[in-house]
C-alpha positions in Angstrom: -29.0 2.8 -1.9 -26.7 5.9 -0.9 -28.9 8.5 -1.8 -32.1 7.0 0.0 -29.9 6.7 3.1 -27.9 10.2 2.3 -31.2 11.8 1.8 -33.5 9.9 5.2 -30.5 10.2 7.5 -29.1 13.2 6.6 -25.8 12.1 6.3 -23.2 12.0 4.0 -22.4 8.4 2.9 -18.8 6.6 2.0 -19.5 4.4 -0.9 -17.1 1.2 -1.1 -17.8 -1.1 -3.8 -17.1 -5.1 -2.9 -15.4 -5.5 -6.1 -14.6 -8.8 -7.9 -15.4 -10.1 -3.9 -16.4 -13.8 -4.8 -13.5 -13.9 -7.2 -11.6 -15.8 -4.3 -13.2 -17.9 -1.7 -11.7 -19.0 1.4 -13.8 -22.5 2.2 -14.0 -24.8 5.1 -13.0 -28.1 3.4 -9.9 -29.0 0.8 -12.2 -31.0 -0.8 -16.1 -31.5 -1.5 -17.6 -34.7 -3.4 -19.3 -34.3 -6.6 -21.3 -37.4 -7.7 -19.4 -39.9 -6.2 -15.9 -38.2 -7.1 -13.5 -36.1 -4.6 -12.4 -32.9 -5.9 -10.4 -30.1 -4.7 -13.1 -27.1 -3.8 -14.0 -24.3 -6.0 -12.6 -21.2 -4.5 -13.6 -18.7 -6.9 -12.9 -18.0 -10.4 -9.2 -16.4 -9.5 -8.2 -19.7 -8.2 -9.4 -22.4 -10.1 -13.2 -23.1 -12.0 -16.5 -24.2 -11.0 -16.8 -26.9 -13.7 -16.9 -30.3 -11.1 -13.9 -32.1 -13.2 -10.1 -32.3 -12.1 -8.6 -30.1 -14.6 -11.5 -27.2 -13.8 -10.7 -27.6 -10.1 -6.9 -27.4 -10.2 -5.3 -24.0 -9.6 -4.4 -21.5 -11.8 -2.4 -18.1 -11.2 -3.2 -17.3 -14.1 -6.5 -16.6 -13.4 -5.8 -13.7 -11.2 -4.4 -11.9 -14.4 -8.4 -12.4 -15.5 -10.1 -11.6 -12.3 -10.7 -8.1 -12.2 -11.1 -7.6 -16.0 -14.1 -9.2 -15.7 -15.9 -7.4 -13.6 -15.4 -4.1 -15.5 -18.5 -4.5 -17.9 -20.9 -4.0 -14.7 -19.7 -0.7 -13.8 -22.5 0.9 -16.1 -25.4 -1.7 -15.2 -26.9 -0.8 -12.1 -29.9 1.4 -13.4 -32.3 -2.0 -14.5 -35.7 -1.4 -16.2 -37.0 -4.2 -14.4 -36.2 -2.0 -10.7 -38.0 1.2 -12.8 -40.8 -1.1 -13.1 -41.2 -2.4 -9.7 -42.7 -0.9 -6.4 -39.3 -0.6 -4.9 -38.3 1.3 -8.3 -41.3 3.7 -7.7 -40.7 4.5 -4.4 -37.1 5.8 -5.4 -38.8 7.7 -7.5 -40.3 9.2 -5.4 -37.3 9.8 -3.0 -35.9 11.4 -5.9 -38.7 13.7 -6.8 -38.0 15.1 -3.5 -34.8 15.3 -4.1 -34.7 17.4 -6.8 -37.4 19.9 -5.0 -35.2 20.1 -2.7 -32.2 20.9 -5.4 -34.8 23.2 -7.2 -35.4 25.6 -3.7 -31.5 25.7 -3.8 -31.4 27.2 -7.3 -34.4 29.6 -5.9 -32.6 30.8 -2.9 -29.1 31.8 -5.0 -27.0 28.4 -4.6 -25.7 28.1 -8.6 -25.8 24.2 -8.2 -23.7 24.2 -12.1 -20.7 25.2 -9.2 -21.5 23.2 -6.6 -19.0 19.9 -7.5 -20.6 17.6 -4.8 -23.6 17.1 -7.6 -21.8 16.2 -10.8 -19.3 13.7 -9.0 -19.2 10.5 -6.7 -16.3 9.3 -5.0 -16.6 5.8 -4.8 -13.8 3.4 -3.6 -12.8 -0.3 -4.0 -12.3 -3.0 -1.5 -11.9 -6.8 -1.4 -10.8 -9.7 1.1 -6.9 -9.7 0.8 -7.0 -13.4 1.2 -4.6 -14.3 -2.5 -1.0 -13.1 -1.1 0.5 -14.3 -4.6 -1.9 -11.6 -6.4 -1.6 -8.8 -3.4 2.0 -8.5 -3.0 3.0 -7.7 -6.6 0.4 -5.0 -6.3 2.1 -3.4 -2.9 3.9 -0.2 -3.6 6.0 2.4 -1.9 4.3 6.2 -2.1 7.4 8.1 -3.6 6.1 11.0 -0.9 5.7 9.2 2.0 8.0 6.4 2.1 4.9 4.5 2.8 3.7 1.0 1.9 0.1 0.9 0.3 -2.1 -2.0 -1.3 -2.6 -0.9 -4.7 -5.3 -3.7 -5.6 -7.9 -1.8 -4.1 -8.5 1.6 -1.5 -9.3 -0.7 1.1 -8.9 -4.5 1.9 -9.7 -6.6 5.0 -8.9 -10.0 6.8 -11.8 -12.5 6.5 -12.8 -14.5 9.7 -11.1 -18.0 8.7 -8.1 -16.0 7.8 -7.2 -13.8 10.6 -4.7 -15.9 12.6 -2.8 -13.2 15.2 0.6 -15.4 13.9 -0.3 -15.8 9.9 0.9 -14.4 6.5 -2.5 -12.6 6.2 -1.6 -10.3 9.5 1.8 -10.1 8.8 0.8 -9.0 5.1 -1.5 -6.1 6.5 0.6 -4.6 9.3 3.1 -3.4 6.5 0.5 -1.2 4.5 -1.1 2.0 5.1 -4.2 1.2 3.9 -7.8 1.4 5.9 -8.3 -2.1 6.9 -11.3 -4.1 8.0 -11.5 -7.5 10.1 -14.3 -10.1 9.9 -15.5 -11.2 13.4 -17.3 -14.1 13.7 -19.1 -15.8 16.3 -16.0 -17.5 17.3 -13.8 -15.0 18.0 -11.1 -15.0 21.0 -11.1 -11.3 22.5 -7.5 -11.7 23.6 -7.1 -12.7 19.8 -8.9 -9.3 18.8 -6.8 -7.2 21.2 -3.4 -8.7 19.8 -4.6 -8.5 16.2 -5.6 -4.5 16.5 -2.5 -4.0 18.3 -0.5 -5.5 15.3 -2.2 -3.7 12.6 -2.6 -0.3 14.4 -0.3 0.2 17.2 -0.8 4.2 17.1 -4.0 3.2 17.1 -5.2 6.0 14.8 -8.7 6.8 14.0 -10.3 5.2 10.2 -7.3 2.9 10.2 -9.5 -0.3 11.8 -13.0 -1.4 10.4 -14.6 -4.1 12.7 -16.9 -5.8 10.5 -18.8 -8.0 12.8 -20.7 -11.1 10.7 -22.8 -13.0 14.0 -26.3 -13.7 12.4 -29.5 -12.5 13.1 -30.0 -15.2 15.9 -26.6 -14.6 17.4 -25.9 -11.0 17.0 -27.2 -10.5 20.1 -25.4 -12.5 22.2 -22.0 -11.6 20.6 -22.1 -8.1 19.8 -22.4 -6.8 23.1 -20.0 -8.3 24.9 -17.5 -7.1 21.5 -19.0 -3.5 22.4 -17.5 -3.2 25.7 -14.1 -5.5 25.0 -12.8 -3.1 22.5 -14.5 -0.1 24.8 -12.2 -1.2 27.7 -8.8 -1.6 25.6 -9.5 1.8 24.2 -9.1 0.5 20.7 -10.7 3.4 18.1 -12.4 1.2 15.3 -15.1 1.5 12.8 -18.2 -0.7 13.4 -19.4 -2.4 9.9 -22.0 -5.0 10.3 -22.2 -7.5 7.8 -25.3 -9.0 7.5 -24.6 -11.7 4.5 -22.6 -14.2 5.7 -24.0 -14.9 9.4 -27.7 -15.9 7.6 -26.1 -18.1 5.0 -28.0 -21.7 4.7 -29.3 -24.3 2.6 -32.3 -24.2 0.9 -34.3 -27.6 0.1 -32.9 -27.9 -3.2 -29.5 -27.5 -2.2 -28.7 -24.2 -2.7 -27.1 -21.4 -0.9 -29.4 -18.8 0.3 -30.3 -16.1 2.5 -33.6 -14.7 4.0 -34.1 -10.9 3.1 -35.5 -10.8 6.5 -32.9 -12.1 8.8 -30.5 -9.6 6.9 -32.4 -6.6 8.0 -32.9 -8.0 11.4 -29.6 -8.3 12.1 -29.1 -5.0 10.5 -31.6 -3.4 12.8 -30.1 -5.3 15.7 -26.7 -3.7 14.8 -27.8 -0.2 15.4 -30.1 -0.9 18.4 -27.0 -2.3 20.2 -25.1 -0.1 19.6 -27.2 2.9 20.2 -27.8 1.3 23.7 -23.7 0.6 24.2 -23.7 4.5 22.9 -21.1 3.2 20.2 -21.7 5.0 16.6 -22.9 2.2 13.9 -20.7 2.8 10.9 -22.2 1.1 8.2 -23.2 -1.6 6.3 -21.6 -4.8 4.4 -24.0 -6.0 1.6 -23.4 -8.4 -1.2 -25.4 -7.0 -4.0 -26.0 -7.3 -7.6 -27.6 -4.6 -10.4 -28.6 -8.2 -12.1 -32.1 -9.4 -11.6 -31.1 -12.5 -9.8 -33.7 -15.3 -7.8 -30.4 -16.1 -5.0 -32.2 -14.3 -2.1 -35.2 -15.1 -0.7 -37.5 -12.8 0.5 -38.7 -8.9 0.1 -41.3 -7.5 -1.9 -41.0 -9.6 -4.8 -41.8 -12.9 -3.0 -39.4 -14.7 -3.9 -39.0 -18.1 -1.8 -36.8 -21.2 -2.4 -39.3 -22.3 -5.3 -38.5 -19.8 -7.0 -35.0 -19.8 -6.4 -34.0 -21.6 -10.0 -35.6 -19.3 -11.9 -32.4 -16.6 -12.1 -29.4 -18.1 -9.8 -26.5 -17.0 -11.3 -23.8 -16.6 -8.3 -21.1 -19.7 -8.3 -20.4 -18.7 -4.7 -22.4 -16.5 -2.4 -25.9 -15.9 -2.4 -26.7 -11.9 -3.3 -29.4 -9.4 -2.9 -31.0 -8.2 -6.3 -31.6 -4.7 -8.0 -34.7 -4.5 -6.1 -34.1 -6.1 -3.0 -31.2 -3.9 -2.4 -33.6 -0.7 -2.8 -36.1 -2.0 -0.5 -33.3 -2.4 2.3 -32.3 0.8 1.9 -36.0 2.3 2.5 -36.3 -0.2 5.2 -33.5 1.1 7.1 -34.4 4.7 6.6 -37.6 4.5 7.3 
């Protein structure tokens, strides 16, 4: 997805992987009922299992010791035969071809591309919702240098929308490290709320410190984002504009499960950057929950899938994701 958007935009583009995200779950309800019996909820496999009995569902600390080993052994997954064999697949071919024309007239005008470091390496960061305190605090440390408090769990971390009380542990937690930090806004949001939150976490109010990372919907983005726009324009805050266009377009499908329309994500998407190219704010980027897996969780794109055909590969416990392909075919979407 970088390089399509790197190479359409002509831009240079700040990968930061949502690691081990649906690990840990904030939910709505304490409980759920599972054929007739009340359990506690499953809030991701840090916390406690998805297994609907009582000794599954209790809460284990251990678990966090688990967490992020197990995402380790998809770090090398991402390049799937099945996306080399699609449409999508072939059309980043074809992005690539260009690619390396382009690389090749380098070479033919005197660039020695063997020294040119940019090619051989990617910097690619981490980030997560900081919502376990018990697992983020025992990975807080003092930079020897500085004097300055950092979360060393991941390069950045951010303050989901149920979580971001102006008074709570979550804010108090964040305002002592040094870290880039992102905030959820919802549809719900209080602006006096938002003003006294950025004040807390970023009182200089330095530059990169602050990611907003709005989550309205595709039918409510346009009512909400607007009126955000010029709130944070008058207070003067400087903040980084991430639209997330997952958890807004969350619903049930017939058949129970979670889903999301591969449509309504790229309308919101496109929303977000006609708004604020009208507001003449600077759209920073994008918030997508993605898999290199060829999963049926997502409806919608090229491959047809539809909530039929959502049983055939749905492997997430928690949030719906975007496959291999799908993921591809956003990113020409948006560039084009």
């Amino acid at each position: 997805m970088a390089v399509v958007l790197t190479y359409a935009g002509s831009k240079p583009v700040v990968k930061i992987g949502r690691i081990a995200g649906q690990f840990a779950k904030p939910r709505s309800n304490p409980t759920e009922i599972v054929n007739g019996t009340e359990l506690p909820s499953y809030r991701g496999d840090m916390v406690n299992r998805d297994a609907p009995t009582l000794a599954d569902r209790q809460a284990n600390p251990l678990n966090m010791l688990e967490g992020g080993f197990a995402s380790l052994k998809n770090i090398h997954r991402w390049n799937k035969d099945f996306v080399l064999n699609s449409s999508a697949g072939q059309k980043y071919e074809v992005i690539a071809d260009h690619i390396d024309e382009a690389l090749h007239f380098m070479e033919a005008i005197g660039f020695d591309l063997d020294e040119v470091q940019q090619l051989k390496e990617v910097n690619f960061y981490t980030s997560h919702e900081a919502l376990l305190l018990d697992y983020e605090e025992p990975l807080t440390r003092k930079d020897s240098l500085t004097q300055k408090w950092y979360g060393c769990s991941a390069h950045m971390l951010w303050i989901g929308d149920r979580t971001r009380q102006p008074d709570g542990a979550h804010i108090e937690y964040m305002r002592g490290i040094h870290n880039p930090i992102g905030l959820k806004i919802g549809p719900n949001y209080s602006p006096d709320e938002i003003k006294r939150i950025l004040d807390t976490l970023n009182p200089a109010n330095d530059k990169g410190k602050i990611l907003l990372i709005t989550r309205f919907g595709a039918d409510k983005i346009e009512i909400h984002l607007p009126k955000l726009i010029r709130m944070i324009k008058q207070c003067g805050a400087n903040v980084v504009w991430i639209c997330d266009p997952m958890h807004g377009n969350t619903y049930s499908a017939s058949n129970k499960l979670k889903t999301r329309s591969f449509d309504h994500i790229f309308r919101e998407i496109s929303d977000f950057f006609r708004i604020h190219y009208t507001e003449s704010t600077l759209p920073g980027g994008i918030h997508i929950e993605l898999t290199g897996l060829d999963v049926t969780e997502c409806i919608g794109g090229i491959q047809g899938i539809d909530e039929n055909l959502l049983t055939r590969n749905y492997a997430s416990n928690c949030d719906p994701r975007l496959n291999a392909s799908q993921s591809i075919e956003l990113a020409f979407r948006l560039a084009e």
